[in-house]
Legacy VTK file of the C-alpha trace (Angstrom):
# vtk DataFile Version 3.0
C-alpha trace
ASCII
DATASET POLYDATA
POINTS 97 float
40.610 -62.928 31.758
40.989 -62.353 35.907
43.256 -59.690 37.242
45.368 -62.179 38.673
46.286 -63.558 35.012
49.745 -65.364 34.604
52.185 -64.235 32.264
51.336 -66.895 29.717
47.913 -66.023 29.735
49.256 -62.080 28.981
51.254 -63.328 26.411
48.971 -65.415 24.910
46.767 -62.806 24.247
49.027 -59.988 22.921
49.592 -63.048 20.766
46.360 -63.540 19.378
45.961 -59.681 18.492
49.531 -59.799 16.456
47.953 -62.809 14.467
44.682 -61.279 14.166
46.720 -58.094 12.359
48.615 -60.379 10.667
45.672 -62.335 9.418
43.669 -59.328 8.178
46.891 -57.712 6.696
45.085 -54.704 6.688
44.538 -51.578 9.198
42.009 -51.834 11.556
40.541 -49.434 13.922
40.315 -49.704 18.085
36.619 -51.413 18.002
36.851 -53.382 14.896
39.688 -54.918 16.344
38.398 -55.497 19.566
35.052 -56.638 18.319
37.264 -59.408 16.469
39.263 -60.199 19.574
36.174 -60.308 21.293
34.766 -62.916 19.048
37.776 -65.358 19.741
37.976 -64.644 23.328
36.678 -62.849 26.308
38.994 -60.095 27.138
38.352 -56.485 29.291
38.823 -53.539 27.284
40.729 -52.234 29.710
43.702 -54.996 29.397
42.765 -54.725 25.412
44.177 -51.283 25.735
47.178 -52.142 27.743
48.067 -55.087 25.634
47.655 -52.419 22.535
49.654 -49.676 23.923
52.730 -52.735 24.839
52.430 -54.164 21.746
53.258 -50.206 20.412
55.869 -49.469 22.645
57.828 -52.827 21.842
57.059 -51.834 17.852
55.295 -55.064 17.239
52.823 -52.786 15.761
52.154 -49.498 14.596
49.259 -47.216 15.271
48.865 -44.425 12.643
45.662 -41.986 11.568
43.811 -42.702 9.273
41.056 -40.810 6.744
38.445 -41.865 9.476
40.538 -42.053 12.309
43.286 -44.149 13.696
44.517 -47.761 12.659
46.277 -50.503 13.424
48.861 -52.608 11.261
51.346 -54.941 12.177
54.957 -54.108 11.629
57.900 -56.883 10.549
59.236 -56.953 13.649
56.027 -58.156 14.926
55.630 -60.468 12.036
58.687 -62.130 13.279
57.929 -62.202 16.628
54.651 -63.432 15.673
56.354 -66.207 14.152
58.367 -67.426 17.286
55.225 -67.144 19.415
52.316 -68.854 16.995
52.935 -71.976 18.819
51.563 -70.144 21.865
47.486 -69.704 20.516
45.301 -72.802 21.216
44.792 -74.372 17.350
41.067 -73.172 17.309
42.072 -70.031 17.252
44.472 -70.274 14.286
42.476 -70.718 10.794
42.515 -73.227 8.517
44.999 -72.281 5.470
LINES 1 98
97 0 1 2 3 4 5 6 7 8 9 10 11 12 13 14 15 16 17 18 19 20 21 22 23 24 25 26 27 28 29 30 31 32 33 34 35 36 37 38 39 40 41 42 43 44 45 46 47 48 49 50 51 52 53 54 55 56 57 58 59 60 61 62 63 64 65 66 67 68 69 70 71 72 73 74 75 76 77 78 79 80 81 82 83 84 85 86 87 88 89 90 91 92 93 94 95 96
């Protein structure tokens, strides 16, 4: 992703993280979950963070600690929202079932 990314391209991938949470319906730590995103698409960690710390402050998701340190989870809100955007991620990026 280039600096000068449009706003679909933005969107696009704060969508892919909210279907990657809501895919693994479990919490995931920072790398785990970048290491996944990373294995759809190329994205800069910095932007990973930004797109993290938006998707918190618009409570699409939650970020809480954990034994080992802190998580992610997606929330219902972002569940929903998920749901108006899924049309938004190319189909390879959306599994099978």
């Amino acid at each position: 992703m280039k600096l000068g990314a449009d706003n679909e391209t933005l969107a696009e991938n704060k969508v892919l993280i909210l279907y990657l949470l809501s895919v693994i319906d479990k919490p995931i730590n920072n790398d785990s979950l970048y290491r996944l995103v990373l294995s759809i698409q190329d994205m800069n960690y910095f932007y990973f963070q930004q797109f993290l710390i938006d998707l918190q402050d618009n409570q699409y998701i939650v970020c809480y600690e954990k034994d080992d340190g802190e998580v992610y989870e997606i929330t219902k809100m972002g569940r929903s929202t998920l749901d108006l955007t899924i049309d938004m991620l190319p189909r390879n990026y959306k599994s099978e079932g």
